[in-house]
C-alpha positions as CSV (number, residue, x, y, z in Angstrom):
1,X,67.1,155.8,67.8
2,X,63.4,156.4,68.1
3,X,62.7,155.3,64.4
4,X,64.9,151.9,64.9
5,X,62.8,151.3,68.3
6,X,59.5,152.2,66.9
7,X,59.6,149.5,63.9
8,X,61.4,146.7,66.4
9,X,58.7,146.9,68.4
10,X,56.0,146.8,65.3
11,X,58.1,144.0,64.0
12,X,58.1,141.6,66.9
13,X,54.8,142.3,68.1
14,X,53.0,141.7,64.6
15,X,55.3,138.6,64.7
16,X,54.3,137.3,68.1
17,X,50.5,138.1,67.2
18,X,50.9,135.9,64.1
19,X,52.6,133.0,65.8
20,X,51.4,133.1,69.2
21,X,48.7,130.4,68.6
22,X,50.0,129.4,64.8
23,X,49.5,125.5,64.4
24,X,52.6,125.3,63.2
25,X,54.1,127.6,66.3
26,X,56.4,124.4,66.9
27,X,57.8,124.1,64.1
28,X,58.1,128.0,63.3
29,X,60.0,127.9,66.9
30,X,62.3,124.7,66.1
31,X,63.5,126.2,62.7
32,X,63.9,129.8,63.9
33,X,66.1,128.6,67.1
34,X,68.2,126.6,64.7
35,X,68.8,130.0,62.2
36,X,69.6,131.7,65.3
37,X,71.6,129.2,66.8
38,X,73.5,128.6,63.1
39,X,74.3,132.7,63.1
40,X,75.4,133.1,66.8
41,X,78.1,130.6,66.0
42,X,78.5,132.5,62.9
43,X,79.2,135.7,64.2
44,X,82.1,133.6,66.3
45,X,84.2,132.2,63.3
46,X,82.0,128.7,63.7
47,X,80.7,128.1,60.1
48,X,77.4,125.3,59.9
49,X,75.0,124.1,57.9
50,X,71.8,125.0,58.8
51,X,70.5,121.4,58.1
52,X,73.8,119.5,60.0
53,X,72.2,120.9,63.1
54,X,69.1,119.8,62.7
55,X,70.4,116.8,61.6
56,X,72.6,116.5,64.9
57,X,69.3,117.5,67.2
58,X,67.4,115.1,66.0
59,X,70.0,112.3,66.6
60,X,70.6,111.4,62.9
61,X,74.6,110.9,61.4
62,X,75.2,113.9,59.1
63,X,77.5,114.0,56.6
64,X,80.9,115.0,57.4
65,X,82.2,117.2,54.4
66,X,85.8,118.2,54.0
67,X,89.1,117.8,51.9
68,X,91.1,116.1,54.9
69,X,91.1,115.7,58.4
70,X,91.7,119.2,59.4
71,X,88.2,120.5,57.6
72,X,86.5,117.6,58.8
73,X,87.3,118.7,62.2
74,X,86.4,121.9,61.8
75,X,83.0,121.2,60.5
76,X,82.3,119.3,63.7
77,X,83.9,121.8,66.2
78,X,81.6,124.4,64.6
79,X,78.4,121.9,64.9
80,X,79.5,121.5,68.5
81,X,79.2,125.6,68.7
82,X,76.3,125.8,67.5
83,X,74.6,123.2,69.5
84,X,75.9,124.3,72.6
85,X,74.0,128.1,71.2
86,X,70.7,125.9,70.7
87,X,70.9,124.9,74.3
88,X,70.9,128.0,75.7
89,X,68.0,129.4,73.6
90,X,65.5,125.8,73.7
91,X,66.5,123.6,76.7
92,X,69.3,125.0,79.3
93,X,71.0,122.9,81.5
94,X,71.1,123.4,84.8
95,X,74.3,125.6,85.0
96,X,73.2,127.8,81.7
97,X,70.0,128.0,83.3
98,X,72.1,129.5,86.6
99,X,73.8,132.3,83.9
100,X,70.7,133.2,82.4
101,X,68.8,134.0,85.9
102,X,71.9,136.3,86.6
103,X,71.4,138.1,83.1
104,X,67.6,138.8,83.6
105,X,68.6,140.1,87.3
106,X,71.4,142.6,85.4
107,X,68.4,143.4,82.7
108,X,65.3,144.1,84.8
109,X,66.6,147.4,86.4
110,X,67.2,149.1,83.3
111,X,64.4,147.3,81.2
112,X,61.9,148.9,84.2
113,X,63.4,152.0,83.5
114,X,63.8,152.5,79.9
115,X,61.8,149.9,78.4
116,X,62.1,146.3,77.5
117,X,64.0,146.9,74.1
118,X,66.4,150.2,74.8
119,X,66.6,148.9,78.5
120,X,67.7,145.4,76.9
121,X,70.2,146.7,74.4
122,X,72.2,148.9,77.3
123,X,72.0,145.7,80.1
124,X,73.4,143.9,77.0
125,X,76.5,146.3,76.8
126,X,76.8,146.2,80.3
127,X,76.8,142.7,80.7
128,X,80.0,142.2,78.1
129,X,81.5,145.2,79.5
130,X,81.5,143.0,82.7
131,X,83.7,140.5,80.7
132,X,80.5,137.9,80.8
133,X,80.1,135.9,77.6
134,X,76.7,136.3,74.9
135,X,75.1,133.1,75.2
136,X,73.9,133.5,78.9
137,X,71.9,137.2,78.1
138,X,70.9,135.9,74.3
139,X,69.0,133.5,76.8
140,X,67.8,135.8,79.0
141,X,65.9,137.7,76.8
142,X,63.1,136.0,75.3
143,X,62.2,135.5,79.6
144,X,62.9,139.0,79.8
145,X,60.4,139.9,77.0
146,X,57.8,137.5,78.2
147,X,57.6,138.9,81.9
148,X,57.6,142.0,80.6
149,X,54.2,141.5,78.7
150,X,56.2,142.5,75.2
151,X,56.1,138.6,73.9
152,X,54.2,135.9,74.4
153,X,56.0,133.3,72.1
154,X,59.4,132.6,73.3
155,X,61.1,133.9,69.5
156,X,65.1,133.3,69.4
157,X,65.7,137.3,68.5
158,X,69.5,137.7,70.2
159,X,70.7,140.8,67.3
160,X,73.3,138.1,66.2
161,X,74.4,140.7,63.2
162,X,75.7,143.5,65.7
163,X,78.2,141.5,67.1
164,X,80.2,141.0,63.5
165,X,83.3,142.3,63.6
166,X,83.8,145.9,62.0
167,X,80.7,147.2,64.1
168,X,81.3,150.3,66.1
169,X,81.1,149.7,70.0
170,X,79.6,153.3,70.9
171,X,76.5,153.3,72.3
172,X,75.2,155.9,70.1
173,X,76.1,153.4,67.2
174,X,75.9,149.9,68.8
175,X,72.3,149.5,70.2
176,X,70.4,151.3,66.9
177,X,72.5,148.4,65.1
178,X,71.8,145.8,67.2
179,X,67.5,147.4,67.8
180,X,68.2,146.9,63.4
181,X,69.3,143.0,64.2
182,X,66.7,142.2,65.9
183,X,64.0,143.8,63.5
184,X,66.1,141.7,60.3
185,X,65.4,138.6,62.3
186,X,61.5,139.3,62.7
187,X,61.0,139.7,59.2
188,X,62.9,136.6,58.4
189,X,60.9,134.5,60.8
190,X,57.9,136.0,59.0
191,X,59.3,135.1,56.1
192,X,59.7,131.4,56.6
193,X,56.4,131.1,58.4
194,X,54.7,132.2,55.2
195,X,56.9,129.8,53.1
196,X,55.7,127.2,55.6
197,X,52.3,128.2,55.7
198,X,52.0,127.5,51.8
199,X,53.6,124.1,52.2
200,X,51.6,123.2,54.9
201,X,48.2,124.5,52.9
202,X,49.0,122.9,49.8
203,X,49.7,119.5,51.7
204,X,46.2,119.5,52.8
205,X,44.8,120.4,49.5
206,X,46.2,117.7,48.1
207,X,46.1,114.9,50.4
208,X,42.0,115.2,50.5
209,X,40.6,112.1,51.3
210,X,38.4,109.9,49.0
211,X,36.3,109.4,52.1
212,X,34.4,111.3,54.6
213,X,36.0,109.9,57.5
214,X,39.7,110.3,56.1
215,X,42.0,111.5,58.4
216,X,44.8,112.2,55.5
217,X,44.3,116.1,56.6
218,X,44.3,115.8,60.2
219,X,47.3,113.4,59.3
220,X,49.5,116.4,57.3
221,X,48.5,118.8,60.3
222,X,50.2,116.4,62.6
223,X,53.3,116.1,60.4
224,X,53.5,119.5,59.6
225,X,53.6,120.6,63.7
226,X,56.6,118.4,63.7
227,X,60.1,118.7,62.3
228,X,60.8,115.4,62.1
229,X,58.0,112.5,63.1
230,X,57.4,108.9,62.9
231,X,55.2,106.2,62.1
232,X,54.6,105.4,65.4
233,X,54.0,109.0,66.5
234,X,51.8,110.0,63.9
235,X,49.7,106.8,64.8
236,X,49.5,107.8,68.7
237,X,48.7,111.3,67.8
238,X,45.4,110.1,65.4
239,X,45.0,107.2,67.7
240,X,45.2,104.7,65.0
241,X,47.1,101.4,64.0
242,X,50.7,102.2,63.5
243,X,49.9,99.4,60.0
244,X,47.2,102.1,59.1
245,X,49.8,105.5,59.9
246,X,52.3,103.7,57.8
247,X,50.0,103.5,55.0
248,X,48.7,106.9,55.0
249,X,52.6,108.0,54.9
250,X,53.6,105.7,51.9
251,X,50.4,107.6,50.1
252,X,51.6,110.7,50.8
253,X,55.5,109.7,49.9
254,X,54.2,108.8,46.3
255,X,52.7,112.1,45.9
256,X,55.4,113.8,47.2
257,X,53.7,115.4,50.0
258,X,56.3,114.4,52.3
259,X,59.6,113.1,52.5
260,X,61.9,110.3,54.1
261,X,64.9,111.6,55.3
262,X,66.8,108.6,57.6
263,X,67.5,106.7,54.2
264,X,66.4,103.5,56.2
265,X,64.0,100.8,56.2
266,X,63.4,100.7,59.3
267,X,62.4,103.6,62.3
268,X,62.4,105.5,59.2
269,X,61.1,109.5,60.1
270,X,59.2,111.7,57.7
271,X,58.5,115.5,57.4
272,X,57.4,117.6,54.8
273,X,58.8,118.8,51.8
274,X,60.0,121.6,53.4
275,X,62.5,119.5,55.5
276,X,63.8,117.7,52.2
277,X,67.8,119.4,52.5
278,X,67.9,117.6,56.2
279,X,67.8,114.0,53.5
280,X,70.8,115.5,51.6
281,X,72.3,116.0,55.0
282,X,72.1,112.6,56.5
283,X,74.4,110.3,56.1
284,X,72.9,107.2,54.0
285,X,73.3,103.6,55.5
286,X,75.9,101.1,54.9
287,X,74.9,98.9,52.2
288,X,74.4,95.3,53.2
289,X,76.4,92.6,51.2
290,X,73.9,90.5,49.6
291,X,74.1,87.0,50.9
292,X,75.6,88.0,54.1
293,X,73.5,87.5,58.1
294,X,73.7,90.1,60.4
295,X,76.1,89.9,63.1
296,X,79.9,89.1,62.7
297,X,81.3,86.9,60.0
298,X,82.7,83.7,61.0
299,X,86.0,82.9,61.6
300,X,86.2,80.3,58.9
301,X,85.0,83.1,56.2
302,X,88.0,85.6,58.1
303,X,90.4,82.6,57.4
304,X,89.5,82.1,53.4
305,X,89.4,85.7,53.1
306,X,93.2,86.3,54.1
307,X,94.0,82.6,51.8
308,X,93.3,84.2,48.9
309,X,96.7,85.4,48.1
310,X,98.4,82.7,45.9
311,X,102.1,81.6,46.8
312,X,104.3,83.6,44.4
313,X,103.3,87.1,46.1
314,X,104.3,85.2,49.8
315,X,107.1,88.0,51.1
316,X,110.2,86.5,51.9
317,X,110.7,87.5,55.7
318,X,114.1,86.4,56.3
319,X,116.4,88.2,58.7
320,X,118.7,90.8,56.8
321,X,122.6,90.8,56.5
322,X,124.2,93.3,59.9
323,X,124.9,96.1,58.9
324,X,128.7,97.2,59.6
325,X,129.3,100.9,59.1
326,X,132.5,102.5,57.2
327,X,134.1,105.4,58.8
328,X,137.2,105.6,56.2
329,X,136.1,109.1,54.3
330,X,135.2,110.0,58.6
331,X,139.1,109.2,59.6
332,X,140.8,110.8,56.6
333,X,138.7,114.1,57.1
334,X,139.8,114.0,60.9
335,X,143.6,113.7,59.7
336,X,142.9,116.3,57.3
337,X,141.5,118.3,60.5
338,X,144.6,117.5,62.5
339,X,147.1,118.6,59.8
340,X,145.8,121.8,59.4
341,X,145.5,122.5,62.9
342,X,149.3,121.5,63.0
343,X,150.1,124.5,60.7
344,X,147.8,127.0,62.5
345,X,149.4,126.7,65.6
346,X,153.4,126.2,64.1
């Protein structure tokens, strides 16, 4: 127990020291909230792409994968987990944010007492053994943390892993596991912030600027402390022409610093490489026939549409012959019936 406590803490604090004022902290925040979003839902039989939810929070059309209907379905009930798990990490509604205040009030006695860790893990168990549901405490903690003085950077760290099933529910047992969880999920948030770092660094090396007063670096910092971000944006955030934003991301597109992942020519949003699976993701636009205006077709071009079909393949729609029903093999079965019953009762 003491080992297990003694590198959480190292964990999350070197992490929170290393993100807290990170100029990519958004970004390291949106991607880490959708992993732990993606394995809470997980760890409740809800299976999702990583990249469908972010597809889904940012208000793109995903691809819907599956067989038949059935998959199909289930792929979206288990985005619609997960989403509701984003929620109550990044932006509660009023209710959750009702459930979480309850949690921290459950946590703060023990957390005064035994520490914002050990005391978290054993409110935890508590609140469950109440019959009170994850989400609401998974909240609660990063607050928990924060007034505490343990964090300063809301992380998403909930211990996901110790609620698989097959994991033993003594206490002994359970809250070294989940301390365990929560010290796998710091090193994986280090992990991708040092895989976005590189990205981000290499970017800027390569989008230099011919000129002194280029702003193709300050440019890449912008798109990088973004998950998703348009032409528009990036424009407001420079305080430039959108015309001249637009340019600077067509430069970058043909060097492949970035990438385009709506699949549209208009309100198109870029991000960096890094973000190139969310393209795969969303779903392309329907192809325009050539020729065609926008808007509905006409009802003259409905009319020759359903002409086409020449007169020999006209059905003939003529009302059938009545049907009259023939109950002779019926009424020789009943006299058989009636003959027999004869003889059983003579």
């Amino acid at each position: 127990m003491a080992a297990v406590l003694t590198r959480t803490a190292l964990r999350c604090g070197q992490l929170d020291q290393q993100i807290y004022r990170h100029p990519l902290r958004d970004v390291i925040l949106f991607r880490s909230r959708l992993e732990a979003a993606r394995n809470c839902a997980a760890v409740d039989g809800f299976l999702v792409d990583t990249w469908h939810l972010a597809a889904v929070l940012e208000g793109l059309r995903p691809r819907i994968r599956g067989q038949d209907v059935f998959e199909r379905g289930t792929e979206i009930d288990a985005a619609r987990v997960a989403f509701t798990q984003y929620q109550w990490l990044a932006r509660p509604t009023g209710l959750q944010k009702k459930a979480i205040t309850q949690a921290r009030a459950v946590s703060k006695p023990l957390t005064q007492s035994l520490g914002p860790f050990l005391g978290s893990a054993l409110a935890f168990r508590q609140w469950i053994e109440a019959g009170e549901s994850r989400a609401p405490f998974r909240g609660a903690l990063m607050e928990v943390w924060r007034e505490d003085g343990v964090l300063r950077t809301p992380l998403p760290l909930t211990g996901a892993a110790a609620f698989r099933s097959g994991t033993s529910w003594d206490v002994r047992t359970w809250v070294p596991c989940w301390l365990q969880a929560l010290e796998d999920e710091a090193d994986a948030i280090r992990i991708m912030t040092r895989t976005l770092e590189a990205s981000w660094r290499a970017a800027r090396l390569q989008a230099g600027g011919q000129r002194r007063t280029s702003r193709a670096r300050a440019a890449i910092d912008v798109i990088a402390a973004h998950p998703v971000i348009s032409a528009t944006t990036l424009a407001t955030r420079l305080s430039m022409s959108i015309k001249a934003a637009c340019q600077l991301l067509e430069r970058f597109l043909k060097k492949g610093l970035i990438v385009e992942v709506t699949h549209r020519s208009a309100r198109r949003l870029f991000a960096l490489q890094d973000m190139a699976p969310l393209r795969e993701t969303v779903q392309p636009r329907a192809q325009v026939v050539p020729g065609r205006k926008r808007g509905r077709p006409p009802a003259s071009a409905a009319e020759d549409d359903m002409n086409v079909a020449d007169t020999e393949s006209v059905q003939d729609f003529s009302p059938l012959e009545r049907w009259t029903p023939d109950y002779s093999e019926l009424e020789v079965a009943m006299a058989a019936i009636d003959r027999l019953m004869e003889k059983t009762y003579l």
